[in-house]
N, CA, C and O atoms as a GROMACS GRO file, in nm:
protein
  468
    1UNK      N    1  -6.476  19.228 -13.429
    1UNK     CA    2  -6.457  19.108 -13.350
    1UNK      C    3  -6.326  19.120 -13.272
    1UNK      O    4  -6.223  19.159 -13.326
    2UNK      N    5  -6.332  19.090 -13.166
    2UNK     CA    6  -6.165  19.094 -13.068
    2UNK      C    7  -6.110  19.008 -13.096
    2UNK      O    8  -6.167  18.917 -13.156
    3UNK      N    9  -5.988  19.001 -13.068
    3UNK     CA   10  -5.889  18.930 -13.074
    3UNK      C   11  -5.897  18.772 -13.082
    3UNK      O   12  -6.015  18.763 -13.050
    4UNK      N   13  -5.860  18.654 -13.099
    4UNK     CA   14  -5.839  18.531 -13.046
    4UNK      C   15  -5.767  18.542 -12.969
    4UNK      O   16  -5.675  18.623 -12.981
    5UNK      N   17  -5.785  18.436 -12.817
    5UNK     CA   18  -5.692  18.374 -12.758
    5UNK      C   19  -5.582  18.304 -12.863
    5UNK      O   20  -5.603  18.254 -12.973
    6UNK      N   21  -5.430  18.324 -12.772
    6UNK     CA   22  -5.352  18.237 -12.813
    6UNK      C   23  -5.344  18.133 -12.755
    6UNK      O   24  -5.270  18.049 -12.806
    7UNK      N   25  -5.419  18.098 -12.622
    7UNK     CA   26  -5.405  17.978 -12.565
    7UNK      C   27  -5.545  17.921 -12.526
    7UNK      O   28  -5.630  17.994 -12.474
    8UNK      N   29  -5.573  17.760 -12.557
    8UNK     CA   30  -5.643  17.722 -12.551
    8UNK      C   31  -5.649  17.612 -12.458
    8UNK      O   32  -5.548  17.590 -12.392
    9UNK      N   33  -5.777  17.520 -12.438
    9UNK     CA   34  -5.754  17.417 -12.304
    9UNK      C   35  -5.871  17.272 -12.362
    9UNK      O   36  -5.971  17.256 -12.432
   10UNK      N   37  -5.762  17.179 -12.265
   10UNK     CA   38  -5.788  17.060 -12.324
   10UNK      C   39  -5.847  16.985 -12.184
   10UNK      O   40  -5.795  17.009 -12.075
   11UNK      N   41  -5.923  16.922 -12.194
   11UNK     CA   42  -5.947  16.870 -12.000
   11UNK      C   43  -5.938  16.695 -12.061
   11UNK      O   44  -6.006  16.640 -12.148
   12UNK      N   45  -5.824  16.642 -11.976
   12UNK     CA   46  -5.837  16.485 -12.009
   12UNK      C   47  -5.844  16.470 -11.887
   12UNK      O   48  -5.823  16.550 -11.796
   13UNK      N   49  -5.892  16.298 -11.884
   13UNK     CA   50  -5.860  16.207 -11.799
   13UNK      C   51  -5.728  16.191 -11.761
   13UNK      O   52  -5.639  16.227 -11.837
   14UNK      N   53  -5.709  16.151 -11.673
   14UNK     CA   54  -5.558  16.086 -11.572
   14UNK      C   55  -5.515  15.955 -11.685
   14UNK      O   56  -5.400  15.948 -11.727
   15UNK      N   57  -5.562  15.911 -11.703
   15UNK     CA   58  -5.519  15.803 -11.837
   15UNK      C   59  -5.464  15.865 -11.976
   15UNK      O   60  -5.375  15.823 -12.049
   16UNK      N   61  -5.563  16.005 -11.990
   16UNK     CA   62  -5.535  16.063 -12.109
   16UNK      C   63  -5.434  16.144 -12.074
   16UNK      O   64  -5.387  16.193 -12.177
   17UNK      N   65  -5.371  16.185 -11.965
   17UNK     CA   66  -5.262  16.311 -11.928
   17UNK      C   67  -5.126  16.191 -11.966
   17UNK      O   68  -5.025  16.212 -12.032
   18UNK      N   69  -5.170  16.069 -11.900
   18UNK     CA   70  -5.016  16.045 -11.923
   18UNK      C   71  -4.956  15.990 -12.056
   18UNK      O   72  -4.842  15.964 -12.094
   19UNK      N   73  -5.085  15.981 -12.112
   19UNK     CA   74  -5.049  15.926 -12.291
   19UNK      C   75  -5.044  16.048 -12.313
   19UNK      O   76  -5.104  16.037 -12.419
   20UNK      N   77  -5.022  16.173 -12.305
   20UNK     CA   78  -5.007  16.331 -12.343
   20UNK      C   79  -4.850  16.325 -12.286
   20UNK      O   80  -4.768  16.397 -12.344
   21UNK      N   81  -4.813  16.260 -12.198
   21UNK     CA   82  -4.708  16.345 -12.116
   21UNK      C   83  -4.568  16.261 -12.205
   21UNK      O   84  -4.452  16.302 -12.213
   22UNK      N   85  -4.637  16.112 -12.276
   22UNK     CA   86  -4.547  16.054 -12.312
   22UNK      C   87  -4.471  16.121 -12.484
   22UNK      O   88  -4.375  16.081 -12.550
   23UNK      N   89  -4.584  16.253 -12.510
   23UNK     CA   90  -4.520  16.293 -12.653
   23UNK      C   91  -4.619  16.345 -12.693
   23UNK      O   92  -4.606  16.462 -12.730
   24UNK      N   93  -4.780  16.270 -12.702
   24UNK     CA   94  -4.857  16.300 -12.799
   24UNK      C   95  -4.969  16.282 -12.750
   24UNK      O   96  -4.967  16.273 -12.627
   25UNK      N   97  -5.098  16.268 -12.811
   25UNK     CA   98  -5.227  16.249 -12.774
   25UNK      C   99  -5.323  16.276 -12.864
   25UNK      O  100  -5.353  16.393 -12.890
   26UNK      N  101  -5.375  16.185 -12.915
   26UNK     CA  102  -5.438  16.145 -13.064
   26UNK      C  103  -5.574  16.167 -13.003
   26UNK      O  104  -5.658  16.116 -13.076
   27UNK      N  105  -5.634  16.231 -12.882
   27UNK     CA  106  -5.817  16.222 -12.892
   27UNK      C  107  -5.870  16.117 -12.759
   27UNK      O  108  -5.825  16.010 -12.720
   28UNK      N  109  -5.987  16.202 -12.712
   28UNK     CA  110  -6.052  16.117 -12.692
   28UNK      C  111  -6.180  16.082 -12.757
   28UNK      O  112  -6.238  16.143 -12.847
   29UNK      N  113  -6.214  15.971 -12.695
   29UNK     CA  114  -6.338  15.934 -12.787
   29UNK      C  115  -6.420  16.019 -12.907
   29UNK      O  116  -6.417  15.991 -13.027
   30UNK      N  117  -6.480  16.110 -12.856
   30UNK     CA  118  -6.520  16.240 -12.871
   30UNK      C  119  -6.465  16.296 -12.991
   30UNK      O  120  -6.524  16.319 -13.097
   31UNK      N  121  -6.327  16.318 -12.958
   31UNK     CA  122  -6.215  16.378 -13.056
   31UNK      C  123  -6.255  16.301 -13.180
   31UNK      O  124  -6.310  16.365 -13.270
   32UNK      N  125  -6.227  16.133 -13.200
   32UNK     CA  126  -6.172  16.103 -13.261
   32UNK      C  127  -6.312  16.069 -13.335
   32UNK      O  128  -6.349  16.115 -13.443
   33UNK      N  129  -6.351  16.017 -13.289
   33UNK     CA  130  -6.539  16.071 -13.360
   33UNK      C  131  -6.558  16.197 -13.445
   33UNK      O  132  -6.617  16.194 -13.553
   34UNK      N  133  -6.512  16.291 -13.399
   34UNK     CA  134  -6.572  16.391 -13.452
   34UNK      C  135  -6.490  16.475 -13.558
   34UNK      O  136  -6.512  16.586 -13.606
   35UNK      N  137  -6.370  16.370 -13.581
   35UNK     CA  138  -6.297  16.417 -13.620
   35UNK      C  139  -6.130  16.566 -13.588
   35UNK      O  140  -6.029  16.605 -13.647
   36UNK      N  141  -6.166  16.580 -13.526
   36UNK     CA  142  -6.050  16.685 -13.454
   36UNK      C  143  -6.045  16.685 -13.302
   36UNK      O  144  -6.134  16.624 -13.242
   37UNK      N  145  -5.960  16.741 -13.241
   37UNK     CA  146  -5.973  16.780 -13.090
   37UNK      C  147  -6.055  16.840 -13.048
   37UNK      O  148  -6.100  16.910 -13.139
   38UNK      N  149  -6.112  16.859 -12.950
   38UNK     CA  150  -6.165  16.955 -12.892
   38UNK      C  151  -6.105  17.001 -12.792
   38UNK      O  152  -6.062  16.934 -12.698
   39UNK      N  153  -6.097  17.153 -12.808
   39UNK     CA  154  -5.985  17.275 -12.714
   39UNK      C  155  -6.157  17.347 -12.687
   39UNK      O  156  -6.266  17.316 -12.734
   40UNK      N  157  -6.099  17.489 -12.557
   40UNK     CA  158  -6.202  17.497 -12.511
   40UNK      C  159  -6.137  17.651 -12.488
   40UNK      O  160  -6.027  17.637 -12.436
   41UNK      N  161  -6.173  17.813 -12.513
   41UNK     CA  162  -6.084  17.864 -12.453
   41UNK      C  163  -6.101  17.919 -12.296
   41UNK      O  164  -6.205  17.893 -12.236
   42UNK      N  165  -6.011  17.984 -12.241
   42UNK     CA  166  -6.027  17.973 -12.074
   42UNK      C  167  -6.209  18.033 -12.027
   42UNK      O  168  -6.283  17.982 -11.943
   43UNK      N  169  -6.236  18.147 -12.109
   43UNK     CA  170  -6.407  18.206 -12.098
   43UNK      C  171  -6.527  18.046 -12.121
   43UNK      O  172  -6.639  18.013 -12.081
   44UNK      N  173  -6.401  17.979 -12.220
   44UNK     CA  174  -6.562  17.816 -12.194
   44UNK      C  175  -6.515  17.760 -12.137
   44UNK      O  176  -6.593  17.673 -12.097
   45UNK      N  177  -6.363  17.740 -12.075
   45UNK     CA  178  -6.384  17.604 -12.022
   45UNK      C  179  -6.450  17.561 -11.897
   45UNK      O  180  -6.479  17.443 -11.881
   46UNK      N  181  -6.481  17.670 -11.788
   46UNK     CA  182  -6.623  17.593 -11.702
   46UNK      C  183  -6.746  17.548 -11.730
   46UNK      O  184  -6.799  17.471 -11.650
   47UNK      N  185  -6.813  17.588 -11.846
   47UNK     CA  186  -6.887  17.500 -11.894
   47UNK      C  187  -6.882  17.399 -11.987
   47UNK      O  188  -6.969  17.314 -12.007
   48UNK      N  189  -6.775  17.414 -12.043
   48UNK     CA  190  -6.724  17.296 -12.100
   48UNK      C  191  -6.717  17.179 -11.973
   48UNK      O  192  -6.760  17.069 -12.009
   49UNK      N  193  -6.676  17.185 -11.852
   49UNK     CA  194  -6.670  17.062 -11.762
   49UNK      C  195  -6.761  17.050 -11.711
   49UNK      O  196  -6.787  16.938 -11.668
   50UNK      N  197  -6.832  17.134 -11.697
   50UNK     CA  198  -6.972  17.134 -11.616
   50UNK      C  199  -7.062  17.048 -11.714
   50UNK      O  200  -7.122  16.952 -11.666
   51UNK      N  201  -7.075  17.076 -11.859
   51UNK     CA  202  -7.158  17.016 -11.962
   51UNK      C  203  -7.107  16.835 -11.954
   51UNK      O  204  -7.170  16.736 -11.917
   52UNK      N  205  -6.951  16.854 -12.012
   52UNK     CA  206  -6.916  16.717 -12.065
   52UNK      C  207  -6.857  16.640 -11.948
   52UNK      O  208  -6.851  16.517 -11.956
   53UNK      N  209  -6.808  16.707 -11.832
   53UNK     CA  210  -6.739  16.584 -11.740
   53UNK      C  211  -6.770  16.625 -11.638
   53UNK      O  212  -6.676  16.673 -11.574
   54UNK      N  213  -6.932  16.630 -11.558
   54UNK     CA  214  -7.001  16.668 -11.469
   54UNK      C  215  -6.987  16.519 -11.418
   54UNK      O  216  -6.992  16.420 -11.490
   55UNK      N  217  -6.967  16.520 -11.271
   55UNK     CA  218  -6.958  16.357 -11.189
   55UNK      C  219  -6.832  16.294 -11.214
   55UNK      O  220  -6.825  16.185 -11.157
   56UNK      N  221  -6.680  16.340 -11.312
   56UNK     CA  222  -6.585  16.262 -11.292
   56UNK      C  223  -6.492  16.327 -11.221
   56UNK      O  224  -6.499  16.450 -11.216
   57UNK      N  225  -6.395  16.260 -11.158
   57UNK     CA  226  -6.331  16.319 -11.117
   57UNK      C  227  -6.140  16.256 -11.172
   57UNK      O  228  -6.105  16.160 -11.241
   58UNK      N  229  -6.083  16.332 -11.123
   58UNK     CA  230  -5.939  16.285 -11.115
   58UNK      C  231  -5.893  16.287 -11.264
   58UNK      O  232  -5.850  16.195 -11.333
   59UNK      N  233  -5.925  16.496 -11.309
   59UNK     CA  234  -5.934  16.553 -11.446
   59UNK      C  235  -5.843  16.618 -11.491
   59UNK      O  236  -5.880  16.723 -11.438
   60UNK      N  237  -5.770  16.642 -11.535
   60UNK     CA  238  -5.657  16.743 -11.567
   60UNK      C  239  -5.655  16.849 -11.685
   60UNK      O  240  -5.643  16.793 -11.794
   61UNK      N  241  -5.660  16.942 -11.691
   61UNK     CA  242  -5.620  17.057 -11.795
   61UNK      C  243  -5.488  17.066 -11.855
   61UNK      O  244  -5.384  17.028 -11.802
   62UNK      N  245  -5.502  17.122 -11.974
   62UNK     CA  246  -5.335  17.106 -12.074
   62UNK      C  247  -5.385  17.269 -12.093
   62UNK      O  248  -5.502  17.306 -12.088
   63UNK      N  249  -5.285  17.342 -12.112
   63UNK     CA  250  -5.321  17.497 -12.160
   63UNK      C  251  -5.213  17.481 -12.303
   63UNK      O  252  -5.091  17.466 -12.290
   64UNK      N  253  -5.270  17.486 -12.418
   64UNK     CA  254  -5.201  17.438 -12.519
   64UNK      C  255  -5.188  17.579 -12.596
   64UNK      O  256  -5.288  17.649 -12.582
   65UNK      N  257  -5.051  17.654 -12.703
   65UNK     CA  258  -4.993  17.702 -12.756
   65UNK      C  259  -5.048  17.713 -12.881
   65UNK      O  260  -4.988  17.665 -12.977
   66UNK      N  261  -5.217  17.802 -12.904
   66UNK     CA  262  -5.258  17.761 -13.062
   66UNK      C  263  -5.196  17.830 -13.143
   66UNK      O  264  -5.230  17.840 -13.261
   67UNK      N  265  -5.068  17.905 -13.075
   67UNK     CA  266  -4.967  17.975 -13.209
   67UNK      C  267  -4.901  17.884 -13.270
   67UNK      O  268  -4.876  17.891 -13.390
   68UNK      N  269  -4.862  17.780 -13.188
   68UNK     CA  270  -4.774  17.668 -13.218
   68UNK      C  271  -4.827  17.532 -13.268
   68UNK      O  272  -4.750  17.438 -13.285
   69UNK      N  273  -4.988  17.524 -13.296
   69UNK     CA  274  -5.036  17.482 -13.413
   69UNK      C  275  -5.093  17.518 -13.532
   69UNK      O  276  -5.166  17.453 -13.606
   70UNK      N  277  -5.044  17.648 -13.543
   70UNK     CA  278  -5.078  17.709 -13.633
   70UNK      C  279  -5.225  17.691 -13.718
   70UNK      O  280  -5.327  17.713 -13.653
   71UNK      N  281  -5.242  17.642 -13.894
   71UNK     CA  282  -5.320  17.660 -13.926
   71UNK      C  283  -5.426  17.504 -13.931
   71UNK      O  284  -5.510  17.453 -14.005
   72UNK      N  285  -5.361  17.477 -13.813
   72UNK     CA  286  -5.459  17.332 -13.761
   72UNK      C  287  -5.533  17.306 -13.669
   72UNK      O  288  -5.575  17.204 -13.614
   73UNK      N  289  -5.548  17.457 -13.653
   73UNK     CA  290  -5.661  17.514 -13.545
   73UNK      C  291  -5.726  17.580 -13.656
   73UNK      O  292  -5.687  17.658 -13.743
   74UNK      N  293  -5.886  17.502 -13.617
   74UNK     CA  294  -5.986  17.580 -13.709
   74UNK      C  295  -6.066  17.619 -13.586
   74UNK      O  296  -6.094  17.539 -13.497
   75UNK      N  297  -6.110  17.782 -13.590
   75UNK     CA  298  -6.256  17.820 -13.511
   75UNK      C  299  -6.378  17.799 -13.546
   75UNK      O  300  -6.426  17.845 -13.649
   76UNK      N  301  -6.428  17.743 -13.480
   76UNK     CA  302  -6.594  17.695 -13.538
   76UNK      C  303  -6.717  17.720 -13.450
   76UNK      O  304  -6.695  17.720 -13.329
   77UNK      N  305  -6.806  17.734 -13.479
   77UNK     CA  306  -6.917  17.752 -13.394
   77UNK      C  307  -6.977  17.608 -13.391
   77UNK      O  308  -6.981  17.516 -13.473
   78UNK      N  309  -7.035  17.632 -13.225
   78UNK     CA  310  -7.056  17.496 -13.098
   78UNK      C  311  -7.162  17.559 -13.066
   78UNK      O  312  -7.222  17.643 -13.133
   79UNK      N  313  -7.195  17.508 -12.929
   79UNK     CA  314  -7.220  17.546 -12.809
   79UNK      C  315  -7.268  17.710 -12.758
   79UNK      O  316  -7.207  17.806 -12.711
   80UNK      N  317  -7.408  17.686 -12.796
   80UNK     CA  318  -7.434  17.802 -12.770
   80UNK      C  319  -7.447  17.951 -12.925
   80UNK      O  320  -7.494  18.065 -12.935
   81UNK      N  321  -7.387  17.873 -12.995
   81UNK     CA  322  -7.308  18.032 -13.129
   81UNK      C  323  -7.156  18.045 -13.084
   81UNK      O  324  -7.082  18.076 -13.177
   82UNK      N  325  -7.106  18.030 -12.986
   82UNK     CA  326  -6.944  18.025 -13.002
   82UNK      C  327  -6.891  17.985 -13.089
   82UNK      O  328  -6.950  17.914 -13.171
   83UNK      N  329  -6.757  18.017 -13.102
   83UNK     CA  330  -6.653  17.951 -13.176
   83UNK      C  331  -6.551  17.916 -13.092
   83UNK      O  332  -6.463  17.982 -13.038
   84UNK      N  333  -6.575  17.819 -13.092
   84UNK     CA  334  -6.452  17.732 -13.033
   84UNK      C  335  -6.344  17.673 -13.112
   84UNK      O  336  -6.366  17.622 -13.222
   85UNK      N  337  -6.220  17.679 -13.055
   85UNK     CA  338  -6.092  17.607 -13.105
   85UNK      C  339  -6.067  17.466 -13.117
   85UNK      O  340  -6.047  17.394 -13.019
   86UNK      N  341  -6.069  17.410 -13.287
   86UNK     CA  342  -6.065  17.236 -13.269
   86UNK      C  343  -5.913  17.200 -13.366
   86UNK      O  344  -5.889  17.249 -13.477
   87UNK      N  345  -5.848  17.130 -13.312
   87UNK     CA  346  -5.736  17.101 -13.385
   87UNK      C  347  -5.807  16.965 -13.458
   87UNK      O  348  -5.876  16.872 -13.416
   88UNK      N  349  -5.739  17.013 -13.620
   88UNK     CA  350  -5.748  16.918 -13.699
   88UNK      C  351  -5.617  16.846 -13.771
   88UNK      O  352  -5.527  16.916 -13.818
   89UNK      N  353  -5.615  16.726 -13.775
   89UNK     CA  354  -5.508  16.674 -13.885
   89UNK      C  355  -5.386  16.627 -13.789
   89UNK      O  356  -5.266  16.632 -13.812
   90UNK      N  357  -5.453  16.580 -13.676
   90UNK     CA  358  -5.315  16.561 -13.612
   90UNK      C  359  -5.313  16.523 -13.444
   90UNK      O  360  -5.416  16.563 -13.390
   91UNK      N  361  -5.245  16.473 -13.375
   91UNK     CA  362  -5.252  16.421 -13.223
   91UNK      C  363  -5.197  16.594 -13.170
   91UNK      O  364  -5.124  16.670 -13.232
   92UNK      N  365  -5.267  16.617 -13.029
   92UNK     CA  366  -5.170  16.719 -12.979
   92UNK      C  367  -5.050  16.671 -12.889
   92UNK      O  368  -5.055  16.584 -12.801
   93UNK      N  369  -4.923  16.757 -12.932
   93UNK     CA  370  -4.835  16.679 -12.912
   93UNK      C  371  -4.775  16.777 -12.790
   93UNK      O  372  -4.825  16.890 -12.792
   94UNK      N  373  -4.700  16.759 -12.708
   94UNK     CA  374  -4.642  16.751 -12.571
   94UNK      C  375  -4.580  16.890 -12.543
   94UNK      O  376  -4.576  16.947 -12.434
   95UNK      N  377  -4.526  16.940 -12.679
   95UNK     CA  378  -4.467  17.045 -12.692
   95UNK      C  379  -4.529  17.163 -12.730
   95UNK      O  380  -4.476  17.274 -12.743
   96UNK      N  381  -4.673  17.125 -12.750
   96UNK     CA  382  -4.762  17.296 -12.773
   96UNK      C  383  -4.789  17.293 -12.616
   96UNK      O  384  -4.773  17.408 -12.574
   97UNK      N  385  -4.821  17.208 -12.518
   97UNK     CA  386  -4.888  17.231 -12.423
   97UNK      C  387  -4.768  17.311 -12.312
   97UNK      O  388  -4.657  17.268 -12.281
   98UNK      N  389  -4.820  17.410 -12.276
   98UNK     CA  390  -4.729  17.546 -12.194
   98UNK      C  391  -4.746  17.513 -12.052
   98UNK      O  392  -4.660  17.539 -11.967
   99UNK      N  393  -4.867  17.449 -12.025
   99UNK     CA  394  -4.889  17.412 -11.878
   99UNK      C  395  -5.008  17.295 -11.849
   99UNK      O  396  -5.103  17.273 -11.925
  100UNK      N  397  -4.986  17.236 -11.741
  100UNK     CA  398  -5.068  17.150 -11.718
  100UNK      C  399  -5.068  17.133 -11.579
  100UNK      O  400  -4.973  17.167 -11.508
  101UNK      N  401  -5.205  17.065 -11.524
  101UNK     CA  402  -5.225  17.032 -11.414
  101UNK      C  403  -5.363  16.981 -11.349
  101UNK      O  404  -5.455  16.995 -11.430
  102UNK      N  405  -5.407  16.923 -11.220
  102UNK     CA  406  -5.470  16.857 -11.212
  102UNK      C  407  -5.572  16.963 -11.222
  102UNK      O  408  -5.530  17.079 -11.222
  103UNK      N  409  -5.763  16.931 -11.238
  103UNK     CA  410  -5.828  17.006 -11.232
  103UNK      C  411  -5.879  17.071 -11.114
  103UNK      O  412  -5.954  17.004 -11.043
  104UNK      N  413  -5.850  17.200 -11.076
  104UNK     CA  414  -5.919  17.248 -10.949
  104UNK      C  415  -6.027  17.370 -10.939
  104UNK      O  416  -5.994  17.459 -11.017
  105UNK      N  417  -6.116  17.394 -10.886
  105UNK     CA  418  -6.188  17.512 -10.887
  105UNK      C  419  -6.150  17.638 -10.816
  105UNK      O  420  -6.070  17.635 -10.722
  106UNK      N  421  -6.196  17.728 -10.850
  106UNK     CA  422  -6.142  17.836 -10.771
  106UNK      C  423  -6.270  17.885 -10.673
  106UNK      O  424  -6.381  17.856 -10.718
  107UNK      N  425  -6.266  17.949 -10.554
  107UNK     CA  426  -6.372  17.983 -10.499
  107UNK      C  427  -6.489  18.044 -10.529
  107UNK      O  428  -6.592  18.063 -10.464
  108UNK      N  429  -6.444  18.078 -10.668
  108UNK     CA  430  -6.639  18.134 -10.748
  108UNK      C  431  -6.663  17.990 -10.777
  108UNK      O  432  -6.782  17.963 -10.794
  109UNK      N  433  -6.602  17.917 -10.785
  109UNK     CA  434  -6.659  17.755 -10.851
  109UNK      C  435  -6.566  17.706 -11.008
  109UNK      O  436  -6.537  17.596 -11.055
  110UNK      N  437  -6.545  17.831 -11.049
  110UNK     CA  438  -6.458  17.755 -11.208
  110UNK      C  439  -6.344  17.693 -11.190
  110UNK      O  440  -6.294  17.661 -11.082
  111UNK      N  441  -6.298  17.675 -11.311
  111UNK     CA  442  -6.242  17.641 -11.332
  111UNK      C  443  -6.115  17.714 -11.332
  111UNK      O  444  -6.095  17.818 -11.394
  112UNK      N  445  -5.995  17.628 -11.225
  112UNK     CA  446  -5.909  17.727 -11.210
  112UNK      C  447  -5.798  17.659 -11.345
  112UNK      O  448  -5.781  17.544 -11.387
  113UNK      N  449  -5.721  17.831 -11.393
  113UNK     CA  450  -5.633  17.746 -11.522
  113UNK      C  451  -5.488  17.696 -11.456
  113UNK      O  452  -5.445  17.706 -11.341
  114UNK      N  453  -5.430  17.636 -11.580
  114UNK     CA  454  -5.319  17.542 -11.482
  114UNK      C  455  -5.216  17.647 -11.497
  114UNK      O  456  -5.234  17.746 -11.568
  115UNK      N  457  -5.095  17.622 -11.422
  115UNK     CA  458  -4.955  17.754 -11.419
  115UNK      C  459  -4.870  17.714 -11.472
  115UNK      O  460  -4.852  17.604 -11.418
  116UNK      N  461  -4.786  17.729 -11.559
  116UNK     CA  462  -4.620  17.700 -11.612
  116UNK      C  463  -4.542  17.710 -11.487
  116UNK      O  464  -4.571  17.781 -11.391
  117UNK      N  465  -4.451  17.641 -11.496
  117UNK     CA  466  -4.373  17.648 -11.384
  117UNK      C  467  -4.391  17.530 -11.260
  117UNK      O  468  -4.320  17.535 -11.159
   0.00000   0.00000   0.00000
């Protein structure tokens, strides 16, 4: 099996970026239902938006630090047989996230990731 990503991705709402930007971010709906976050890594996250937030707009990506949540990232299988990255036991907080920004596509159509800096 290859490697894990160390970085994973979160797509909120414009409502949900700025309750993120203020420290923390406990979930959306979804999340908090299901018990953990849902992270996405950069190979899912165009279908991750295409599946769950097809028709919204005004979306933002967090590229979050799963070294820096250590063992509260569990991999699990989703979607397809993947394993995807879900933080458990906790809000993601302001300081794993390495970059953020609004959501844009790139000219194949994905999802472009956000830049530090």
């Amino acid at each position: 099996m290859s490697e894990r990503p160390t970085t994973a991705y979160k797509v909120l709402t414009a409502e949900q970026m700025a309750t993120l930007e203020h420290g923390s971010f406990a979930g959306a709906p979804i999340d908090l239902a299901d018990g953990y976050i849902h992270l996405s890594t950069a190979a899912q996250l165009t279908e991750t938006v295409d599946k769950h937030f097809a028709g919204q707009s005004d979306l933002h990506v967090a590229a979050v630090d799963l070294d820096a949540l250590g063992d509260a990232v569990k991999w699990e299988e989703s979607r397809g047989g993947q394993l995807f990255p879900h933080l458990y036991g906790g809000p993601l907080l302001l300081e794993t996230v390495v970059a953020n920004g609004p959501l844009t596509r790139n000219e194949d159509g994905g999802v472009a990731l956000p830049v530090a800096g």
